[in-house]
C-alpha positions as CSV (number, residue, x, y, z in Angstrom):
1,X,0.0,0.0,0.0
2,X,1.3,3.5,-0.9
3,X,-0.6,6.6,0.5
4,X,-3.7,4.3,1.5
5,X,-3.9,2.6,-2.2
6,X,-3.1,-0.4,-4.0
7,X,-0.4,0.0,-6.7
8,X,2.8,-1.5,-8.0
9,X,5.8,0.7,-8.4
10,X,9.1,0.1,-9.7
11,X,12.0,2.7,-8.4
12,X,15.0,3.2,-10.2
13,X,18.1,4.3,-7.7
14,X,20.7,6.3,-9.5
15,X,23.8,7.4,-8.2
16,X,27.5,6.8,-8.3
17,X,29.5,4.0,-6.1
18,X,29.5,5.3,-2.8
19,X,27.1,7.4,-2.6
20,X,24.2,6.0,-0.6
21,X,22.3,4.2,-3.6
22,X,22.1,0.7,-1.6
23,X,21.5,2.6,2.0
24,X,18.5,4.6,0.2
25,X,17.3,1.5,-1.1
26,X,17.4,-0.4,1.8
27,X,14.8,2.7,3.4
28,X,12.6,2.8,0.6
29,X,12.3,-1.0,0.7
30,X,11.3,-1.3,4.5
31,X,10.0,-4.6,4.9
32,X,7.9,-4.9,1.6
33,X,10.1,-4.0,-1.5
34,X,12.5,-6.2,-3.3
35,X,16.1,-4.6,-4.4
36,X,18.0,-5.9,-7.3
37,X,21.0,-4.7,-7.8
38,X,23.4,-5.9,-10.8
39,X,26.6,-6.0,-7.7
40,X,25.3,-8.9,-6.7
41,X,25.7,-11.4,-9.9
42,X,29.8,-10.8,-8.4
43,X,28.9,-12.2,-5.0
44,X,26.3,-14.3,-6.3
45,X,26.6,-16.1,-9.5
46,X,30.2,-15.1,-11.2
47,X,32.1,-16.7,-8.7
48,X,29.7,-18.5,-6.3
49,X,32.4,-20.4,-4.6
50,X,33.9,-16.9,-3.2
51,X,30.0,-15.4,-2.2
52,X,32.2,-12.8,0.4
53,X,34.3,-11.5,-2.8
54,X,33.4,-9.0,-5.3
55,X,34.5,-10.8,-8.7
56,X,33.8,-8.2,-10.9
57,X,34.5,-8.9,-14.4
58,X,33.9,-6.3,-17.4
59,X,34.0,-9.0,-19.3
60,X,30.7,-10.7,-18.2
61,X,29.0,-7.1,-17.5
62,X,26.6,-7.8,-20.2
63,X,25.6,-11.1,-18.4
64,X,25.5,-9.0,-14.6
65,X,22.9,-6.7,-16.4
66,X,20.8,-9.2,-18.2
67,X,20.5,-11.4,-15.1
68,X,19.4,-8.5,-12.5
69,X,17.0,-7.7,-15.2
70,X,15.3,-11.2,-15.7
71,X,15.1,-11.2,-11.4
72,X,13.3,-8.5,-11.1
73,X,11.0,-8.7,-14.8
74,X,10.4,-12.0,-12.7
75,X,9.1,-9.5,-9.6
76,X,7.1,-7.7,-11.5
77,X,5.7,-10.4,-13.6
78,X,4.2,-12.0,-9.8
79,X,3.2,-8.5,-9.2
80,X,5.7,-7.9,-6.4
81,X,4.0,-4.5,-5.2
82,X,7.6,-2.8,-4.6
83,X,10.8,-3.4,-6.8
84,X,13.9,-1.2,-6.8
85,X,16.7,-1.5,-8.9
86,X,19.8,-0.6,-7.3
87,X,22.4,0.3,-10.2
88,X,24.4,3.4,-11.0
89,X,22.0,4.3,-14.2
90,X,24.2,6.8,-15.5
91,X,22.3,7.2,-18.5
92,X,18.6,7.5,-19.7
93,X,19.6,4.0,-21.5
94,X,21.2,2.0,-18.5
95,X,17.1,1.5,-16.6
96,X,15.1,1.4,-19.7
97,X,14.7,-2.3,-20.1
98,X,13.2,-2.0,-16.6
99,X,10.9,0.7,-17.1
100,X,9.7,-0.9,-20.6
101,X,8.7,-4.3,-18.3
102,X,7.4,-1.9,-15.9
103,X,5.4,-0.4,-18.0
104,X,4.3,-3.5,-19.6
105,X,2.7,-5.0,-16.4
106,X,1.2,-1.3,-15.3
107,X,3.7,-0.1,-12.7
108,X,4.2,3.3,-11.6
109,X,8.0,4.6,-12.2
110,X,10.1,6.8,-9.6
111,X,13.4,8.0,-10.4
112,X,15.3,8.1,-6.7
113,X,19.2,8.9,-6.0
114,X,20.9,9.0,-2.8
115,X,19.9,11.5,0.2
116,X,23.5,11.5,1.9
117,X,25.6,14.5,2.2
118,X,28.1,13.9,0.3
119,X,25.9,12.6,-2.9
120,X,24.0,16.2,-2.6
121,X,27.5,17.7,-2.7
122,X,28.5,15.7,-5.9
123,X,24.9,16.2,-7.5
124,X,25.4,19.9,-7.1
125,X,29.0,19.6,-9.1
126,X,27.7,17.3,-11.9
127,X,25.2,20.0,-12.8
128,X,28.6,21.6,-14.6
129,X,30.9,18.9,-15.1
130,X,33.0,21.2,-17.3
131,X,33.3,24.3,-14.4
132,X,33.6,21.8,-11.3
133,X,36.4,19.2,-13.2
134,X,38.8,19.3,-10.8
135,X,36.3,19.1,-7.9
136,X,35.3,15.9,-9.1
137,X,37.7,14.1,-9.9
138,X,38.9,15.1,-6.6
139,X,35.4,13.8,-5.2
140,X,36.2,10.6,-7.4
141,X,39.4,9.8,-6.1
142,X,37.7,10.0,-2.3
143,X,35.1,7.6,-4.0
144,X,37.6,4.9,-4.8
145,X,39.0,5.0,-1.5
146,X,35.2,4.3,0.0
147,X,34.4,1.9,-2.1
148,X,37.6,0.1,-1.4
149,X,36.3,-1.6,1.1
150,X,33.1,-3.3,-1.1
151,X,33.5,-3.0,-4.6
152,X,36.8,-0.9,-5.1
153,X,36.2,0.7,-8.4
154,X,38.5,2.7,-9.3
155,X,38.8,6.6,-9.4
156,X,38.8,6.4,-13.6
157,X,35.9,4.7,-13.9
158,X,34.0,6.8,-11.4
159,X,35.3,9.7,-13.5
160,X,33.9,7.8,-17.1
161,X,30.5,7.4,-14.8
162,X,30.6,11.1,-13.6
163,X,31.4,12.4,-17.7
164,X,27.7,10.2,-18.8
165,X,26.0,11.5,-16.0
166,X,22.9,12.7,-17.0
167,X,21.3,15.3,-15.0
168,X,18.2,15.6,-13.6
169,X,16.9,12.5,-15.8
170,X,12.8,11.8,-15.9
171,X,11.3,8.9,-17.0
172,X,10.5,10.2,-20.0
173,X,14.3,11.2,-20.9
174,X,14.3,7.2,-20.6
175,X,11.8,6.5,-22.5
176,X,12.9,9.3,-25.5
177,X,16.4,6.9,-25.0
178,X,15.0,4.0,-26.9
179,X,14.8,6.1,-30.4
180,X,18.6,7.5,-29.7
């Protein structure tokens, strides 16, 4: 139940590593949702005899993303009232598969990102990546050495993520993706 009535809703988190993404999830979630987030096909499934160990892979990225989505098309499919999908989403292209299945079985779709301090302070620098540069790959260097402890990406890729960031994205700046 959301606000007294009956409906299905599928939020997309957004966010860079770091940043609050799963913690935000986790409160949305409460006791009800389901969270599916593509970090766990490296605990889980790439090398399941090392489930404590993030095995990330670039390599088998393509296979991460596919198998998150199938999980939680799977949710919605059995009408799971609240799913979340935990992933960076970057771009208006990385959720649309999710929000096309959404759609297809009638859920409502919320765009969410982080609430921490420090993803606000980011936010606020991505809205001119150009201007704020050196802030951020300051900020992504500090990234990389908070993520070390869980999925240690490194400060160049948080910079590549930072670069596609797309601000301020809607669900329909997702949708308009699928005819880019």
């Amino acid at each position: 139940m959301f606000g007294g009535v009956h409906m299905k809703k599928l939020v997309i988190m957004r966010g860079l590593p770091w940043c609050g993404k799963s913690t935000r999830a986790k409160e949305i979630a409460g006791d009800e949702g389901l969270i599916f987030s593509t970090d766990e096909y490296w605990y889980k499934v790439h090398k399941p005899e090392k489930p404590d160990v993030y095995s990330f892979n670039p390599r088998f990225l393509e296979d991460a993303h596919n198998w998150n989505r199938l999980r939680a098309e799977r949710a919605m499919w059995n009408e799971s009232p609240l799913v979340i999908i935990d992933n960076t989403n970057t771009t208006p292209k990385e959720p649309l598969p999710y929000v096309i299945a959404g759609i297809a079985v009638d859920y409502e779709i919320v765009i969410e990102e982080p609430t921490c301090p420090r993803w606000l302070e980011i936010r606020k620098l991505l809205l001119d990546k150009k201007a704020n540069k050196q802030e951020l790959k300051d900020w992504a260097y500090k990234l990389e050495e908070g993520s070390a402890e869980n999925h240690n990406v490194p400060a160049f890729a948080i910079e590549r993520m930072m670069r596609r960031w797309h601000n301020n994205m809607t669900v329909q700046d997702i949708l308009d993706s699928e005819t880019k």
